[in-house]
N, C-alpha and C positions, 0 to 999 in steps of 0.2 A: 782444289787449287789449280790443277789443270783448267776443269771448264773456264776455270777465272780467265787466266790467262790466252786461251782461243777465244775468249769474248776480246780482250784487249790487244791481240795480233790483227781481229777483225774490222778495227772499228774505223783503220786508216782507207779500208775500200770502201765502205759507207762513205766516209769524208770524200774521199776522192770522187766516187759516183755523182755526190751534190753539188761539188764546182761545175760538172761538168754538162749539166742541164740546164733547158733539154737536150739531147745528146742527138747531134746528127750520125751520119753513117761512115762519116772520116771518123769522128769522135770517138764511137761504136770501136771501130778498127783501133783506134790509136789507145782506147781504154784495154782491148786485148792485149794489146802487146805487151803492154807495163804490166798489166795481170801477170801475163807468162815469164815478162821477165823477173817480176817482182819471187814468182812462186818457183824460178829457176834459182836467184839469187840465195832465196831464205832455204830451199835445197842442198845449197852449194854449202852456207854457212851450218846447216847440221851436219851435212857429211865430214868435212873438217875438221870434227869433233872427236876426240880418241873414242873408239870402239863404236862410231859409225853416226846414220842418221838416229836410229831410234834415241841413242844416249845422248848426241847434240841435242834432240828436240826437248827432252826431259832437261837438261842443262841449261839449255839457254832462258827457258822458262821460269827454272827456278832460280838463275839472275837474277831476271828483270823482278821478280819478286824477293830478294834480299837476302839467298839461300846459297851458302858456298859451303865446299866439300873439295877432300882427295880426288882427283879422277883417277879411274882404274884405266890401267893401260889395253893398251889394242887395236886391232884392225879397222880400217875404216872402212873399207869394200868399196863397194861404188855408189854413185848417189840414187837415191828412193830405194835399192835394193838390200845394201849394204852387203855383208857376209854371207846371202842365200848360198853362194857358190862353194862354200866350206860346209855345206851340210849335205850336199851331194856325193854319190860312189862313197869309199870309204870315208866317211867325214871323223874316224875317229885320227885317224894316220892325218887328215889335214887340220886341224884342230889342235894336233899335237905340233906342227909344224909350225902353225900362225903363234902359240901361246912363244915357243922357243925364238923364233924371229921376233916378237915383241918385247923377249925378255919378262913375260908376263906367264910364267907356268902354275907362279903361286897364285893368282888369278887375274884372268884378262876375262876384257868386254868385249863384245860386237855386237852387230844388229842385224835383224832375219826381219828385213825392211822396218815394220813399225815394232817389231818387236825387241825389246831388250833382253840381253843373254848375258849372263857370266858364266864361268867355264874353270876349273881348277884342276891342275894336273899335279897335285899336293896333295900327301896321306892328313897332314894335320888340319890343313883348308878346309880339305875333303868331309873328316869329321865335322870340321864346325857349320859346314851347312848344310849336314845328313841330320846331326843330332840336334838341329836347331830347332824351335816351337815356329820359329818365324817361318820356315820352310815345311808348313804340314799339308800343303794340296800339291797336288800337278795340274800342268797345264792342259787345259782340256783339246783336244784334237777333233777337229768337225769331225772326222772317222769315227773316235772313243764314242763322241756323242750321239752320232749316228747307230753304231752298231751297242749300243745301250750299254757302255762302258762305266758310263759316268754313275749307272745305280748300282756297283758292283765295287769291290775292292782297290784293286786296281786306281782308276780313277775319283771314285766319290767324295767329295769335300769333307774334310777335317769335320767330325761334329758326331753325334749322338749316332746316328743311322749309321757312319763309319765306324765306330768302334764296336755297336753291336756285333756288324758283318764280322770284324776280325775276331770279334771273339767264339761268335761262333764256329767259324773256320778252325781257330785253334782249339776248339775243346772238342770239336766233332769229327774234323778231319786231319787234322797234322800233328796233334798228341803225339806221346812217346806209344801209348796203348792201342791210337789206333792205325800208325806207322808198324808196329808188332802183330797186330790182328790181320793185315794187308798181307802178310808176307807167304801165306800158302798162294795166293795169284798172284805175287811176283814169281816165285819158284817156275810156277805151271807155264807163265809165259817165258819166263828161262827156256826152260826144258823145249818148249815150242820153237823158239829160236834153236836150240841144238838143232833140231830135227829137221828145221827148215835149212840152216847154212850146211847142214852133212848130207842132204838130196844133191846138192851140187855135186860131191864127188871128186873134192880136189880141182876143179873146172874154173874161172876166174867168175869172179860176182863183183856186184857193189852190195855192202851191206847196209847203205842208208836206210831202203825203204824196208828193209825187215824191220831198223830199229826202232823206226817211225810208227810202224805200226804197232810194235811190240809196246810200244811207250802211249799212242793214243789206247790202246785194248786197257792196257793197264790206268787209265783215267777214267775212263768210260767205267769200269767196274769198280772202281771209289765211288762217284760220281753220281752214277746211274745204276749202279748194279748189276750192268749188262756185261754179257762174258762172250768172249766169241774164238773162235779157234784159229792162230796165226794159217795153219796149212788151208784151210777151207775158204775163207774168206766169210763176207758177210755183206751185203746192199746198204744196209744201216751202219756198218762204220763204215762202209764207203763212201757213203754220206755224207756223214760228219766229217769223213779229211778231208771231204771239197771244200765243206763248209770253213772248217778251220784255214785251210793252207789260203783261200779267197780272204780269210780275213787277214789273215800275216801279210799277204801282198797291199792290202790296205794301210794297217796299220803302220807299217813299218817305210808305207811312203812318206816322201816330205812334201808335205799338200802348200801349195803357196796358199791357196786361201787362209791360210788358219794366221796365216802374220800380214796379208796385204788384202786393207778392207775393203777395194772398190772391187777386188775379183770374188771376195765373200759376197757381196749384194745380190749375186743373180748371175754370175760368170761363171763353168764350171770347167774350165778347158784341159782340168787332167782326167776330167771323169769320174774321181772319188766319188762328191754328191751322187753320181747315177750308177754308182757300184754299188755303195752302200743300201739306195735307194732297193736293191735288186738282194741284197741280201738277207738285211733282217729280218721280211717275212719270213725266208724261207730258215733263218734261226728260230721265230718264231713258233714258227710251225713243227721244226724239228721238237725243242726242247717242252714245248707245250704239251706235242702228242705223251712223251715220258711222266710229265705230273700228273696228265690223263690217267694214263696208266696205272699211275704208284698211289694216285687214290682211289683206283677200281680194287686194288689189293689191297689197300686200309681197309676199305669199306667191306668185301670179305675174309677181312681178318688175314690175309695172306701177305705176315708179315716179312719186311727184308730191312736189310740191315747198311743202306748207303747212305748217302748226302740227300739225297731227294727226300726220303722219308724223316729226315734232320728238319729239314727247312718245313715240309707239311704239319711236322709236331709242334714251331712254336707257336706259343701265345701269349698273350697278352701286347705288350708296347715290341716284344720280337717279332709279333708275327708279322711276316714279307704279305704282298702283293705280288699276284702270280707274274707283274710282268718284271716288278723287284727277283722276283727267285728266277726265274730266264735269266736276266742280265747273272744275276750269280753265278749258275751254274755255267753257263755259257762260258765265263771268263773263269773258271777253272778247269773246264778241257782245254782251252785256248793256251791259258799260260801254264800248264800243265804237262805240255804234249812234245813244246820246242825245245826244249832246254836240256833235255837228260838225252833226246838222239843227236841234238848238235855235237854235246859234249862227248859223246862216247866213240861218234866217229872220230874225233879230234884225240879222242888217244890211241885209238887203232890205228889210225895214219902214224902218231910218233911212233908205237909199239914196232910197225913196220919198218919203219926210218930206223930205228934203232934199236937193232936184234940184241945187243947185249943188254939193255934196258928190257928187253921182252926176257929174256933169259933168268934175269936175275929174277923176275915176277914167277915166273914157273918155279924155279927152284923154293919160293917161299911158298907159292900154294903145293907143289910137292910135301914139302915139309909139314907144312900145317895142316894140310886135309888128306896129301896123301893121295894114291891112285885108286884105291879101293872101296872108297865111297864117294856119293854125290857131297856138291860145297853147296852149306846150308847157312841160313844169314849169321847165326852166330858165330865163324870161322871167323868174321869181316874185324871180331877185337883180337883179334891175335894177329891180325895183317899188319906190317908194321911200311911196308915198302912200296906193295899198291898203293893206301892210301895217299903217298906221297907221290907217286906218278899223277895220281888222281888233279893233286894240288899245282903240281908242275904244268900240268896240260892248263889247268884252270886262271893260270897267271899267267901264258904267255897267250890264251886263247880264251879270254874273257868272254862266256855267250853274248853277253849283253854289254860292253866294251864302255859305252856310255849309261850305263847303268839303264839299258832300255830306255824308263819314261822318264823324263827329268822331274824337278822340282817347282814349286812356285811359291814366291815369295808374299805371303795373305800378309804382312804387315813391312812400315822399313826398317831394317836394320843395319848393324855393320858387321860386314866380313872382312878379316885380314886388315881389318884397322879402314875400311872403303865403305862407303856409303851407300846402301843398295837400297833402293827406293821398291815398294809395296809394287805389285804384279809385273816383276822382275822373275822370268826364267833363269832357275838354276841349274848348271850340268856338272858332275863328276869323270872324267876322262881315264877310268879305271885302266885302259890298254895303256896310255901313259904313262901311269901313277906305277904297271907291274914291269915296265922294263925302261924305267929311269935309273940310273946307274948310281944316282946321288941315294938311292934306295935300297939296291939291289946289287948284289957283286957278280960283273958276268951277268946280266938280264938277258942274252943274248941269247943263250948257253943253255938246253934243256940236258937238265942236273935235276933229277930228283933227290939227290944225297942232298942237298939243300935245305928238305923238310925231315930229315931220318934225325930222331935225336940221338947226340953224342956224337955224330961224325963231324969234323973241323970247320966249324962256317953252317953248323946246321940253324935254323929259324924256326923256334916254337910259333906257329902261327894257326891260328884261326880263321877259315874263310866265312864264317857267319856274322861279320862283323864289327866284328868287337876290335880287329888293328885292318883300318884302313889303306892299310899296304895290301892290303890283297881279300879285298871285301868282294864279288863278283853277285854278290844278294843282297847288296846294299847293306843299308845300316840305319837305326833309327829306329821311328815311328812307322816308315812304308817300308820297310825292310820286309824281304819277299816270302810270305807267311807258310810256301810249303819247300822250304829249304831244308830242312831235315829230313823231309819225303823223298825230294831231290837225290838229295847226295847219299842215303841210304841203298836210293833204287840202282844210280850210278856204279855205287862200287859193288853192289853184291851183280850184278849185269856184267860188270868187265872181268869180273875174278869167277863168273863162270865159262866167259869167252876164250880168257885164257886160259883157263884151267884147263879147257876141253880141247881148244885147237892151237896151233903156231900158225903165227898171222906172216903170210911171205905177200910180197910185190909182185906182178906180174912182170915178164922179162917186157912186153910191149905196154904196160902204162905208169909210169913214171909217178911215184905220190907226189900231188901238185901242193905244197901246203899256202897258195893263192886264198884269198878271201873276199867272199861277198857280204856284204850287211845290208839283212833285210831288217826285222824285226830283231830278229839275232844276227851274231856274225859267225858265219858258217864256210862249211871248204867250198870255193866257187865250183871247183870238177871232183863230181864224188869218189871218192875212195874208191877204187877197184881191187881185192885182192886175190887170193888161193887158199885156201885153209889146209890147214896139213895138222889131222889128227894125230 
């Protein structure tokens, strides 16, 4: 219906062209103008348009062709650009601002130039266009596609090849059995981290990159098999965290090409195309050399027992292409590696900030584990109070605030009683959604007693899903397939951090709890603190 319709916007420059031949060089001149002005006007008349040019141009078209709807409310931005400028710095905090100034929280529109957005800062919204069928792709990023995103989980369109992948992921790597089988190298790089934060000696640190690294080792040996030692280091994960932290800076940029077409054609003035262009070999090459490898040990019978030798064993209508099993694996170190060290500094910062909330935490791992032995993962069902710290941090410090990748609308439907037309980007605004007040009593307020059951005002809640008040792993069909791995690794990590030490501030660095969003949204100035055994 579109094409229809750009034939029939067009036909008045052909008309116009014919009157006016032959055309001299005033002609020439005075058919530009009217061009410009024509294509300034019909600009003017989509920006106009509640929630900008992209949804005027889709609106006005489906006038002229006999098609009327609700319009959803929203921003207009500015003309040809629209909204870009709310997807920039923290776009979850303006996003939340424009929906509230629109009076459109249950859901507003804008546009990221040619592109159409909706946006809900609504748990029930929220649901209806996570568990919707209409909303089963995401929107593809020249970066996703570039760095081979799109044959991988994550990205790969709705269809046969994408369910295979998930399922195999959940029966090979995110199981309950093989979440429990994992758990001697989670211990080991436990133990590793003790040894590396007690070299300090009391002396001030940041603990980001221990935990980055403690969290890629611990992928890397799902994944790949490979084990390597926090204190030693290794060439080969240091490697991979270029490789990884290069793609996060991609990823998590907002590429104007990917919503304004004439910079897609052959413009590339943020340099994405020529980053990309510079990394995937060398993804290539990295992940390649490992399937090398793990079929040199098939082949002499020197069996092991990871994800790599998963994907080598299927067959028939499973079995991948080598460069299908790259893109795979590749995008579970990637999105494996962020999320559990974002999160874990962001409760050590509160833990800091809030020594009676650290207090109360010791006094239950005292209690339940005790001084006299190490804390092993089964302690983690008798915790009743961490995991509620866990949940506290998790909703006011959402990793993924916008639920990382958004939605895309493969057919049209209607949301919230509104008419959302087919290749319509969807967003969920989870940072929103967990300190709306119309939600949440005091969101303001980090209260773990909030998740303890039986205390006055306590919330049985689920963050997997299931109550869209505090989802931070989505929900649905693309709901984040190793969230159980996640938030297993999360709390049996903090409840040995505290167990072992008292997290103090330093008298000269101030906990900053400021935020940047890259891929995730993480502390802009890392945590500095002193451990005291």
């Amino acid at each position: 219906m579109e094409t229809q319709t750009l034939q029939i916007d067009s036909l008045w420059v052909v008309a116009l062209a014919s009157k006016l031949a032959p055309l001299s060089s005033r002609n020439i001149a005075i058919l530009l103008v009217v061009l410009c002005l024509a294509l300034l006007g019909l600009a003017l008349t989509y920006w106009n348009h509640p929630g900008g040019p992209a949804w005027g141009r889709y609106w006005c078209r489906r006038v002229v062709c006999g098609g009327r709807a609700k319009v959803i409310p929203g921003p207009r931005g500015v003309p040809f650009l629209g909204s870009m400028g709310l997807m920039s710095g923290l776009a979850h905090h303006k996003l939340a601002k424009a929906a509230e100034q629109a009076c459109a929280k249950r859901l507003m529109a804008f546009s990221l130039s040619e592109t159409r957005v909706i946006i809900t800062c609504n748990p029930d919204v929220a649901r209806e266009i996570l568990n919707s069928s209409h909303f089963a792709d995401r929107p593809i990023k020249e970066s996703a596609y570039s760095l081979m995103f799109n044959r991988a989980i994550g990205f790969a369109p709705y269809g046969a090849y994408w369910r295979s992948l998930r399922r195999i992921a959940a029966t090979h790597l995110f199981c309950p059995r093989q979440i429990l089988d994992s758990e001697p190298r989670r211990r080991a790089l436990a133990a590793q981290m003790m040894s590396v934060i007690s070299s300090f000696g009391g002396n001030r640190f940041q603990p980001r990159e221990i935990i980055k690294g403690a969290s890629l080792n611990n992928m890397m040996s799902s994944v790949f098999g490979q084990e390597y030692d926090l204190n030693s280091g290794s060439e080969e994960a240091d490697e991979l965290k270029g490789l990884v932290e290069e793609g996060y800076g991609l990823l998590g940029k907002l590429n104007w090409s990917d919503h304004v077409p004439w910079l897609a054609a052959g413009l590339d003035l943020q340099k994405v195309r020529f980053r990309c262009s510079r990394l995937a070999p060398k993804v290539n090459k990295f992940v390649g050399r490992i399937i090398k490898e793990h079929r040199n040990q098939i082949k002499y019978c020197q069996k092991s027992q990871d994800f790599v030798d998963v994907l080598l064993s299927l067959q028939g209508p499973d079995k991948l292409a080598d460069s299908d099993m790259i893109a795979v694996l590749w995008e579970m170190i990637f999105r494996g590696t962020d999320t559990v060290a974002v999160l874990i500094e962001w409760i050590l910062a509160r833990m800091v900030l809030r020594p009676d909330v650290q207090s109360k935490v010791h006094e239950e791992l005292d209690r339940v584990v005790g001084r006299s032995r190490p804390l092993v993962e089964s302690d983690l069902q008798s915790l009743v109070y961490l995991p509620a710290v866990v949940k506290e941090v998790l909703r006011l410090h959402p990793p993924g605030p916008l639920l990382s990748w958004a939605r895309l609308a493969i057919t049209e439907t209607t949301v919230d009683g509104y008419h959302v037309p087919a290749g319509t980007t969807a967003m969920v605004n989870m940072w929103a959604i967990t300190r709306d007040p119309e939600v949440w009593d005091d969101p303001l307020s980090f209260r773990p007693e909030r998740f303890v059951s039986g205390n006055a005002g306590s919330t049985e809640i689920s963050v997997f899903g299931s109550d869209l008040r505090l989802a931070p792993f989505g929900s649905g069909r693309r709901v984040c397939p190793g969230k159980a791995l996640g938030m297993t690794t999360v709390n049996y990590w903090v409840a040995h951090l505290l167990h072992e030490f008292e997290w103090v501030r330093t008298g000269q660095d101030p906990v900053d709890l400021s935020e940047v969003l890259k891929l995730s949204s993480e502390m802009a100035n890392p945590l500095t603190v002193i451990d005291d055994i």
